[in-house]
C-alpha positions as CSV (number, residue, x, y, z in Angstrom):
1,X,0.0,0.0,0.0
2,X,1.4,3.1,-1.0
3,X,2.0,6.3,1.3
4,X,-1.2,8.1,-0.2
5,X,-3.3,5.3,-0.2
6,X,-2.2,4.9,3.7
7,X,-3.4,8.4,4.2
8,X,-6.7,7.9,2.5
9,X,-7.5,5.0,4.9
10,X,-7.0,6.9,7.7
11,X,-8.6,9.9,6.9
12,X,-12.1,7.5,5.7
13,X,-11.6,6.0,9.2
14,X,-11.4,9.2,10.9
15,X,-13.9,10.6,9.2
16,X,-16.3,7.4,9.4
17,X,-15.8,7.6,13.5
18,X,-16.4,11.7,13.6
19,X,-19.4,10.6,11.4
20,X,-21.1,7.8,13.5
21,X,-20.2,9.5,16.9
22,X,-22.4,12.1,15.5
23,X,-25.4,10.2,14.8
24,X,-25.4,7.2,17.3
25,X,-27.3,9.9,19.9
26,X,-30.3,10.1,16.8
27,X,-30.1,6.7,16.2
28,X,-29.7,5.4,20.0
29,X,-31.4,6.3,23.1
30,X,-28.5,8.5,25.0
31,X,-29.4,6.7,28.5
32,X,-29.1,2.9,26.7
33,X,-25.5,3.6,25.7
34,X,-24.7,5.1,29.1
35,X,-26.1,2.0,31.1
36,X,-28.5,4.6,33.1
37,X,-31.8,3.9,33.8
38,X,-34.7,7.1,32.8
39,X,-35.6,8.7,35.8
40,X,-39.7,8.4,34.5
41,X,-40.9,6.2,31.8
42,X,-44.8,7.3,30.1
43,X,-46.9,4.5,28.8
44,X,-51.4,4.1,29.0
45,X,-50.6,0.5,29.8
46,X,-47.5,-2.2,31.1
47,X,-48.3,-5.7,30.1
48,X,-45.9,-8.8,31.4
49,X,-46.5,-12.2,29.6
50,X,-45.2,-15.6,30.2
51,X,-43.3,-17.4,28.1
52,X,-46.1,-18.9,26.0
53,X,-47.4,-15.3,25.0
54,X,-50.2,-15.0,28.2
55,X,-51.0,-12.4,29.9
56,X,-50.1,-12.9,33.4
57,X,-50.2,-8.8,34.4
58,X,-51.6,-5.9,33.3
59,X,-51.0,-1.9,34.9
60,X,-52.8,0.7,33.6
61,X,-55.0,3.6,34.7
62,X,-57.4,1.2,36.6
63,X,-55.4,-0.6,38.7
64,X,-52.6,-3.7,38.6
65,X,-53.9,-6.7,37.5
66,X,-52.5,-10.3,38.4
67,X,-53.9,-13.4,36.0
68,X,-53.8,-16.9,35.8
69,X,-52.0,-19.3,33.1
70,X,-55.1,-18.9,31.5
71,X,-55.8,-15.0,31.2
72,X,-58.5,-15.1,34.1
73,X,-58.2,-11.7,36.0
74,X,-57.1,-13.2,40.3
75,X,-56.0,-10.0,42.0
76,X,-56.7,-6.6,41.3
77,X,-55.3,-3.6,43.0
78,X,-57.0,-0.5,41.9
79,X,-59.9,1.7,42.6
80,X,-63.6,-0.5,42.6
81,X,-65.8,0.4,40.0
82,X,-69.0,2.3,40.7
83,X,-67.1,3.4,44.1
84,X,-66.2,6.9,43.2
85,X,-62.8,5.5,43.4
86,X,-62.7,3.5,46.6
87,X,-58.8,1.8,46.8
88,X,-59.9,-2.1,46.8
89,X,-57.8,-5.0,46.9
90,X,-60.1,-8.0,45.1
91,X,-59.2,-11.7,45.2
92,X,-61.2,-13.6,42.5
93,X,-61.2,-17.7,42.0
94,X,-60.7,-19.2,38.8
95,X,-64.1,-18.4,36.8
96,X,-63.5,-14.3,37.6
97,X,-66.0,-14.2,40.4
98,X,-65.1,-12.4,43.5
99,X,-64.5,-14.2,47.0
100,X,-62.5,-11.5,49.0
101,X,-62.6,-8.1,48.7
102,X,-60.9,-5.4,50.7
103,X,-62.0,-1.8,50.2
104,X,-61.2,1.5,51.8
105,X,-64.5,4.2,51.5
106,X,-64.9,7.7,52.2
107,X,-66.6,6.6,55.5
108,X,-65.8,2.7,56.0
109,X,-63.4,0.1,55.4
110,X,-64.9,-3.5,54.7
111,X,-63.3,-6.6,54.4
112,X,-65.9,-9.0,52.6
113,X,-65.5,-12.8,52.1
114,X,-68.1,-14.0,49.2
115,X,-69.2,-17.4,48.0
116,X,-68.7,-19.0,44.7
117,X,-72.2,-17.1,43.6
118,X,-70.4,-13.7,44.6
119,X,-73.3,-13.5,47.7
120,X,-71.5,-11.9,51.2
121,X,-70.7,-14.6,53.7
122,X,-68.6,-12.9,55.7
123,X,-67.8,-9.3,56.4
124,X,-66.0,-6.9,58.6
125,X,-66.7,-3.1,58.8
126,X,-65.1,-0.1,60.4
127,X,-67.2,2.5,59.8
128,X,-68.1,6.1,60.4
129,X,-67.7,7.8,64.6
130,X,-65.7,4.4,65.5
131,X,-68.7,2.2,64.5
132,X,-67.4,-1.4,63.9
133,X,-69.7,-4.7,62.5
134,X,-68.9,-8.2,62.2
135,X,-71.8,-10.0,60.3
136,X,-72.7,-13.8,59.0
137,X,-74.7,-14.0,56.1
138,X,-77.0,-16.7,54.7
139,X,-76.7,-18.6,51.4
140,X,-78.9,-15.8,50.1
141,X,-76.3,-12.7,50.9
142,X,-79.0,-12.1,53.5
143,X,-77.3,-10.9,57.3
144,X,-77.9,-13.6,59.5
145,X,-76.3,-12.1,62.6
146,X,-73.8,-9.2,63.7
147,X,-71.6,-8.4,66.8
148,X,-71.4,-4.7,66.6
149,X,-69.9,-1.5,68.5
150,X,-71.6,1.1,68.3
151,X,-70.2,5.2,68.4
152,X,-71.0,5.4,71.8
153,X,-68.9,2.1,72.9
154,X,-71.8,-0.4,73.7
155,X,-71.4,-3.3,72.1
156,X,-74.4,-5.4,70.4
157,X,-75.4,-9.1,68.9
158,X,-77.6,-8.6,66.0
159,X,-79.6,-12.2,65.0
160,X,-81.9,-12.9,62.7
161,X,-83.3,-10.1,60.6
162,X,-81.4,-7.1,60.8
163,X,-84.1,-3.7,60.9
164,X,-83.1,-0.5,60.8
165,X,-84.3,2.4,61.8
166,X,-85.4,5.7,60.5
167,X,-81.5,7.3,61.5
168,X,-80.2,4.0,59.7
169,X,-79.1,2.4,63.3
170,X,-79.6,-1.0,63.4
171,X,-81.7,-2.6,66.4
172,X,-79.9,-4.3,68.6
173,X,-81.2,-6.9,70.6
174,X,-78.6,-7.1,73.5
175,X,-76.3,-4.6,74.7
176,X,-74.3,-4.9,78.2
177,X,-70.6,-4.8,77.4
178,X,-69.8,-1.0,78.2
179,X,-66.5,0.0,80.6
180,X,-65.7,-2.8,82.3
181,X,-68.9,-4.9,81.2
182,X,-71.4,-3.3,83.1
């Protein structure tokens, strides 16, 4: 290779390094070629699949989703629909119905454990003033019975129908336990 020919190699290599160190920012995201990790990233929706191509979790504006091998929504994280967003943590079995629910209101928190049919079996309330419920329901979704505190500290057993009255208090059919049960 002659001494011109020399010269012209270097001066293409030069020039082809001056060239792609010039575009590799527009070509390549500036952070990637660093090794640093964006500070924010902006997306309407994250999906993670298995390795077969399923959906096994969904984030977007509603909430996190966690799903089965076979697509079936069995936790949610998000805010419950029709709830003016209430947070609510749901657990649902494999045919999508709800069985536990967890959800924090304006004026209540309830803890709810359903049947198969989505009917309340189970449920714990803390509600407005201090106001706490524990109540059975039947196969129907139908309260059964409830130990409850009322605002003022007495503490009640609900059984049978529950009736409420015109203030939305519920009747209760014994209350003793006050300071020191008397």
């Amino acid at each position: 290779m002659a001494y011109r020919e020399r010269w012209m190699v270097a001066l293409l290599a030069i020039s082809g390094g001056l060239v792609g160190g010039i575009l590799s920012p527009c070509i390549f995201q500036p952070s990637v070629i660093a090794g640093q990790i964006p500070h924010e990233m902006v997306a309407e929706k994250f999906v993670v699949q298995d390795n077969d191509g399923n959906r096994v979790a969904t984030l977007d504006a509603n909430g996190l989703a966690v799903a089965d091998h076979k697509g079936n929504p069995r936790i949610i994280l998000g805010a419950l629909p029709n709830s003016d967003g209430a947070p609510s943590l749901v657990f649902s079995d494999q045919k999508g119905h709800m069985r536990a629910i967890l959800a924090a209101f304006a004026d209540r928190t309830i803890l709810e454990f359903d049947d198969a049919n989505e009917k309340p079996q189970i449920s714990l309330m803390v509600g407005p003033g201090g106001k706490k419920a524990l109540s059975l329901f039947d196969r129907d979704g139908k309260v059964r019975g409830s130990v409850i505190v009322t605002e003022d500290g007495h503490a009640g057993l609900v059984l049978g129908d529950l009736v409420e009255n015109d203030k939305g208090q519920a009747a209760i059919i014994h209350s003793t336990l006050k300071e020191g049960g008397r």
